[in-house]
C-alpha positions as CSV (number, residue, x, y, z in Angstrom):
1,X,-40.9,13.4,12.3
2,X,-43.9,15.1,14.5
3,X,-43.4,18.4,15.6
4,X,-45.4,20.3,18.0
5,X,-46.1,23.7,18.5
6,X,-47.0,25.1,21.7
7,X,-48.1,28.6,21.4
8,X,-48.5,31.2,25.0
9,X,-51.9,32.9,23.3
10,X,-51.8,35.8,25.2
11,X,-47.9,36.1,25.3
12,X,-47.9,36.9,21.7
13,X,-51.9,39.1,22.0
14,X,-50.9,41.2,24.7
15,X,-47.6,42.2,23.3
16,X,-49.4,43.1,20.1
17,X,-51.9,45.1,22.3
18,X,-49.4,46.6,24.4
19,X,-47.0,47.9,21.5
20,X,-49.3,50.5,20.4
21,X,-49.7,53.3,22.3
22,X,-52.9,54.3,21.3
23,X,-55.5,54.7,24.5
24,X,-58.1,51.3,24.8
25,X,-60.7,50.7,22.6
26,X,-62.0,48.1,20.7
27,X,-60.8,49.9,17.5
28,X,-57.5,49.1,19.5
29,X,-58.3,45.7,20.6
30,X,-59.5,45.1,16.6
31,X,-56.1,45.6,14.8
32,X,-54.0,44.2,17.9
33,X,-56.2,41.0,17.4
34,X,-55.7,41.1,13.8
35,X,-52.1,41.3,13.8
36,X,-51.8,38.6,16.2
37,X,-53.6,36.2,14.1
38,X,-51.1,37.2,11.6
39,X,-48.6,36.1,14.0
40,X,-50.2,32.9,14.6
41,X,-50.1,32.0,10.7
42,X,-46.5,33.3,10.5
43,X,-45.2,30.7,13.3
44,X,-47.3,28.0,12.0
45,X,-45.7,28.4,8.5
46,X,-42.2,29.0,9.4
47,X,-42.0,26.1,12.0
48,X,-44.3,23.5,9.7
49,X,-45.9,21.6,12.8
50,X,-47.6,18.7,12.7
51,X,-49.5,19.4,15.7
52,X,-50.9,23.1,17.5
53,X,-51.4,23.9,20.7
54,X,-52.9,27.7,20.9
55,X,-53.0,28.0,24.9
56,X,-54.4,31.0,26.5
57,X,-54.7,32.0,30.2
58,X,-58.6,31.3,31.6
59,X,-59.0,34.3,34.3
60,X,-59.8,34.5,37.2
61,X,-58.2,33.2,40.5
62,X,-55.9,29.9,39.6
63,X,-54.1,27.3,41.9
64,X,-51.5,29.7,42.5
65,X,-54.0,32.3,44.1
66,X,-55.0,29.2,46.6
67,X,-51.6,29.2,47.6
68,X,-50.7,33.0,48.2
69,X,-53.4,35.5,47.9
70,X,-50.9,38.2,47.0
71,X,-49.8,36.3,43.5
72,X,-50.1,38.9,40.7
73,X,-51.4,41.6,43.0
74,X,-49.7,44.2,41.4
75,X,-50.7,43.2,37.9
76,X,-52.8,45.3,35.8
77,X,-56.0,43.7,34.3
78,X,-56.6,42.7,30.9
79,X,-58.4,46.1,29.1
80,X,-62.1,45.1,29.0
81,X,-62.0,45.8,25.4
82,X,-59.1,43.5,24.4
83,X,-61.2,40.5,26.9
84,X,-64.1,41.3,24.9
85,X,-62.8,40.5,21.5
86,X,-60.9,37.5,22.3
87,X,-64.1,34.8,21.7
88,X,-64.3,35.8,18.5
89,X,-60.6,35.4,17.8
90,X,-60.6,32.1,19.5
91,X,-63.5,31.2,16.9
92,X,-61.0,32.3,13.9
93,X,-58.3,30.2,15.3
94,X,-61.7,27.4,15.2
95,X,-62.1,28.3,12.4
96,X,-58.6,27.4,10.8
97,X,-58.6,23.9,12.5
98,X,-57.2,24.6,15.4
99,X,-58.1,23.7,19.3
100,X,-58.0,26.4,21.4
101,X,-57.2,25.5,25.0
102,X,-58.1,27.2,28.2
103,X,-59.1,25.8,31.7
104,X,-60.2,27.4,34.6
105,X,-57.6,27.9,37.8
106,X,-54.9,26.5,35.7
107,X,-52.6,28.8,33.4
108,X,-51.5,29.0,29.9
109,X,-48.2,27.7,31.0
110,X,-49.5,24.7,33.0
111,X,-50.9,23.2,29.8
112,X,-48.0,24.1,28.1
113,X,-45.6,22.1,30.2
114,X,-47.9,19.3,30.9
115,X,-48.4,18.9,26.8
116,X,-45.2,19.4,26.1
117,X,-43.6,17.0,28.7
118,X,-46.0,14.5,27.7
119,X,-45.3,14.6,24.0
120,X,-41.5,14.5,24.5
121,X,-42.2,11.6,27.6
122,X,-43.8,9.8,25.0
123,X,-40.7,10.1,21.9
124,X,-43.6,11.9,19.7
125,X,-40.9,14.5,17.7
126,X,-39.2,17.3,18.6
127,X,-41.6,20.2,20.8
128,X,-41.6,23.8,20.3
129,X,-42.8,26.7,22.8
130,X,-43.4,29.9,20.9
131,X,-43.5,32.2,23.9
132,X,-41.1,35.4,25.8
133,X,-42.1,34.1,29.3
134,X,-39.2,33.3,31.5
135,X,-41.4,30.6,33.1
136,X,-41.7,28.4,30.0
137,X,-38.0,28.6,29.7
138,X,-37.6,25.1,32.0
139,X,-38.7,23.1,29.9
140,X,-35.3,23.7,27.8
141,X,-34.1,20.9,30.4
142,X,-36.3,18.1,28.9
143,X,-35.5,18.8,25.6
144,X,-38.1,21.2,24.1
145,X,-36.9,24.5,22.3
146,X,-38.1,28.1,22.8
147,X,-39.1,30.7,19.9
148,X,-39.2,34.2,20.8
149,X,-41.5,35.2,17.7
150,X,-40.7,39.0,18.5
151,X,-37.2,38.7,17.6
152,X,-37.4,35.9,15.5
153,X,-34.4,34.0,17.7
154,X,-34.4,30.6,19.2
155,X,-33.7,30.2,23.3
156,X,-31.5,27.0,24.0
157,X,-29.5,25.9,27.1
158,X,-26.3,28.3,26.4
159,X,-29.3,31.1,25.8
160,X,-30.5,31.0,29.9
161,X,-27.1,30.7,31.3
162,X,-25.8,33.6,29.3
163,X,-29.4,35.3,30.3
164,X,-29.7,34.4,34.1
165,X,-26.3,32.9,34.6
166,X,-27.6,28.8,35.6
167,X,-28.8,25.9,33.4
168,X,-32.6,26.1,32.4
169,X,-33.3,23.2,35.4
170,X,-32.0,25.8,38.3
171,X,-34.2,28.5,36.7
172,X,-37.4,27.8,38.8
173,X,-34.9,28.1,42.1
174,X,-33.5,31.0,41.0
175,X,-36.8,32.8,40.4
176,X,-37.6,31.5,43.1
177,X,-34.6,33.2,45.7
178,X,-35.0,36.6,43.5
179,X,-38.5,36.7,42.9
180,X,-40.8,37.3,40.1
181,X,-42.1,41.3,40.4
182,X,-44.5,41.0,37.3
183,X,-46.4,38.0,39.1
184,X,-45.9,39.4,42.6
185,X,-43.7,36.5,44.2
186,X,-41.9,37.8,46.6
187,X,-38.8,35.9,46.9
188,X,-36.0,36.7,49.3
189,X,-35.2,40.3,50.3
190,X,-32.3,41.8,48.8
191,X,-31.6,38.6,46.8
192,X,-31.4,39.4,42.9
193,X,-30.5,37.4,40.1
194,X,-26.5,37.4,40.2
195,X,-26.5,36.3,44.0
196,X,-29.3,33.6,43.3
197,X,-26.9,32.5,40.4
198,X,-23.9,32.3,42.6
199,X,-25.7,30.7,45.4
200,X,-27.0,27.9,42.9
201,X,-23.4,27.6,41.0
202,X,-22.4,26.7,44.5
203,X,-24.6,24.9,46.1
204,X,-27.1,23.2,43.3
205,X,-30.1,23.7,44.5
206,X,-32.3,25.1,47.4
207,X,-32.4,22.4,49.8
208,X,-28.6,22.6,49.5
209,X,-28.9,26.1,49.6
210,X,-31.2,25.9,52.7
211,X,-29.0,23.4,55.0
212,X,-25.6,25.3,53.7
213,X,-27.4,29.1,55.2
214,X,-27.0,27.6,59.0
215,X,-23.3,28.0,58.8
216,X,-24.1,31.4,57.0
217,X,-22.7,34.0,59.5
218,X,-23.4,37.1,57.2
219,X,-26.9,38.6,56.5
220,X,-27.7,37.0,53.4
221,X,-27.4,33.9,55.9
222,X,-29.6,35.3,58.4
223,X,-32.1,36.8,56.0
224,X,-32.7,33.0,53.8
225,X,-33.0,31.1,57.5
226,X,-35.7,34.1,58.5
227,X,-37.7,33.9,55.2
228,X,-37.0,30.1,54.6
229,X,-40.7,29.7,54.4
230,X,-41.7,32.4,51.9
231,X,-38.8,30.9,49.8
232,X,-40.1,27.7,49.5
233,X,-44.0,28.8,48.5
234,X,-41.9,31.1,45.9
235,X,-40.3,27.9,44.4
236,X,-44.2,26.3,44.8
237,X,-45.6,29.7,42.5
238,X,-43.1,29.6,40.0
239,X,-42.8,25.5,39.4
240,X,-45.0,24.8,36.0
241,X,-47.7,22.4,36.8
242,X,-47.4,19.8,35.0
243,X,-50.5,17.5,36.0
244,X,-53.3,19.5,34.2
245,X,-56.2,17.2,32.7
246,X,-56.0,19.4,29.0
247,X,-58.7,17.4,27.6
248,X,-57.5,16.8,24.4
249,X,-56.2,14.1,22.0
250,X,-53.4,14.5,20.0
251,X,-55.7,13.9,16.9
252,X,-57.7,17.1,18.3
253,X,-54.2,18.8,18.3
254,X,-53.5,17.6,14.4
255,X,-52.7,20.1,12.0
256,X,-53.8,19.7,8.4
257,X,-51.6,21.8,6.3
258,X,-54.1,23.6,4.2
């Protein structure tokens, strides 16, 4: 049987990066970069792919930014130093066979979910995301499993409802009613992830979360029928586009075990 993996490139560099406490340099930016090619050799041996997706995030202003100019406003740039290094590590990924993807005003995680969707659409083989991000965590629902390579633990559909307390298809609602602070979406106000669960064990989904807050008498009521619009452009940010012209063949994606 094909199996794919899909690797979040920076989800596994900048965790490397951002484990050593050392001050930025490109000393620093060196060693992170070689331990996360390590990593990269380490989930391509344990998981035996037939196919490799390494997908990294372009820069620069995205689709989301289009839609609300506050998205990742509070985010702290990538150090200069680690940006700097990261053509030549994309050329030692080259260099081991493997097609490095990243496209401008799309994210890591839009390829992600469009490759992934298509390869299980099309009954390819069994899909695996290699990534921490919550985001990525969706695509549970269509069959593809998550890898956390940090503590070497696999994330299925009993994972996310013991985690966030809903299925892995309500997760983009419920990020979406508590908000995401690392990518600046801001949700609604006062609404965290135990009342976003409860509201979603109840209702479904936000639409029948939306038309059940008119009857609402309490504040939580009131606030979702005042900020009814900033709810639904949350639930735009945090839905995975899954559209995204990648590019690539699967026969680009091959990977010959050497």
């Amino acid at each position: 049987m094909s199996r794919l993996l899909a690797i979040d490139g920076l989800n596994i560099v900048r965790r490397v990066y951002e484990a050593s406490p050392e001050p930025d340099s490109p000393e620093k930016a060196d060693l992170a970069l070689r331990h996360a090619l390590s990593s990269f050799r380490k989930l391509i041996t344990e998981h035996e792919p037939s196919h490799v997706l390494p997908a990294f995030d372009f820069g620069g202003p995205t689709w989301r930014h289009a839609l609300y100019a506050g998205y990742r406003a509070g985010r702290a740039p990538m150090p200069a130093e680690l940006r700097a290094a990261l053509p030549a590590f994309y050329a030692q990924l080259e260099g081991w066979g493997l097609r490095v993807v990243s496209l401008p005003e799309v994210e890591a995680d839009d390829v992600i979910g469009t490759v992934v969707l298509r390869w299980l659409g099309e009954g390819r083989g069994e899909a695996t995301v290699a990534t921490t991000d919550k985001d990525l965590h969706p695509l549970i629902a269509n069959g593809a499993r998550v890898w956390d390579h940090f503590k070497g633990e696999w994330h299925d559909h009993a994972w996310v409802e013991r985690k966030w307390g809903v299925p892995p298809e309500q997760l983009p609602d419920l990020l979406a009613l508590m908000g995401d602070a690392t990518d600046s979406i801001p949700g609604v106000s006062k609404v965290g992830a135990k009342t976003a669960a409860r509201l979603l064990r109840t209702y479904g989904n936000l639409d029948a979360i939306m038309a059940g807050a008119g009857i609402l008498k309490d504040t939580l009521g009131e606030t979702l029928r005042k900020e009814r619009e900033m709810l639904y452009l949350s639930r735009q940010l945090v839905q995975l586009k899954t559209d995204v012209r990648v590019g690539v063949s699967w026969n680009m994606l091959a990977w010959d075990r050497h």
